[in-house]
N, C-alpha and C positions, 0 to 999 in steps of 0.2 A: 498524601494521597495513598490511600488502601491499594492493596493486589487486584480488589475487587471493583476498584472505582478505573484502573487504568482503559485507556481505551487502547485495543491490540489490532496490528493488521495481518489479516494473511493473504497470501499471493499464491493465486493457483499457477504454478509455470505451466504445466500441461497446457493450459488451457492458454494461457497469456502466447499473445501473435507480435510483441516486441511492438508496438504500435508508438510506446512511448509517451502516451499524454500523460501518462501518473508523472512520470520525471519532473516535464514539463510544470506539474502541480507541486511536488513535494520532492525535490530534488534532496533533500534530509532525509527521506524514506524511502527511495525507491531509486536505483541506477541503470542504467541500458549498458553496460561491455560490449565493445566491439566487436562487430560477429558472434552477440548472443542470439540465442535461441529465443531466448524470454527476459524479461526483466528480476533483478533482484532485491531483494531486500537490504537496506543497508542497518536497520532498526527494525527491532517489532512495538514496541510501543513507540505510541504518538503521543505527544507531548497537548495537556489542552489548549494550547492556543492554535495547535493545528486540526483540531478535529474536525473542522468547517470544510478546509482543506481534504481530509481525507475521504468527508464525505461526497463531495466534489469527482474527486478522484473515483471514488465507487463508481457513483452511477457518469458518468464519461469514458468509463473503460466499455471498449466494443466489444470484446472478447468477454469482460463480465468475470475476471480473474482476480478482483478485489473484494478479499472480506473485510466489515469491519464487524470486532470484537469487542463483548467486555470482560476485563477479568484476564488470568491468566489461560490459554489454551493449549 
């Protein structure tokens, strides 16, 4: 897979309210720390058998604090 074929995620914390359903979806991508503020990223590229999943992830976030990408960012 090219640089340019990977699919990338980013995570707004500003914006992210720790709500937790990304975990819930992609607990390979995304962690909740105790007494975080926001969620983190554990990986920025998604692997594609989870792209389904991240897409999922996107629009299920209330806060709306999930990109997804292509390509290096």
């Amino acid at each position: 897979m090219s640089k340019s074929d990977e699919t990338v995620v980013r995570l707004d914390q500003v914006r992210c309210r720790s709500y937790g359903i990304c975990v819930s979806i992609l607990p390979d991508v995304f962690d909740l720390p105790p007494d975080a503020k926001s969620a983190v990223l554990l990986r920025r590229e998604v692997d594609p058998d989870d792209v389904e999943d991240l897409e999922e992830a996107v629009r299920a976030c209330p806060a709306q604090a999930i990109f997804q990408c292509s390509g290096p960012t």
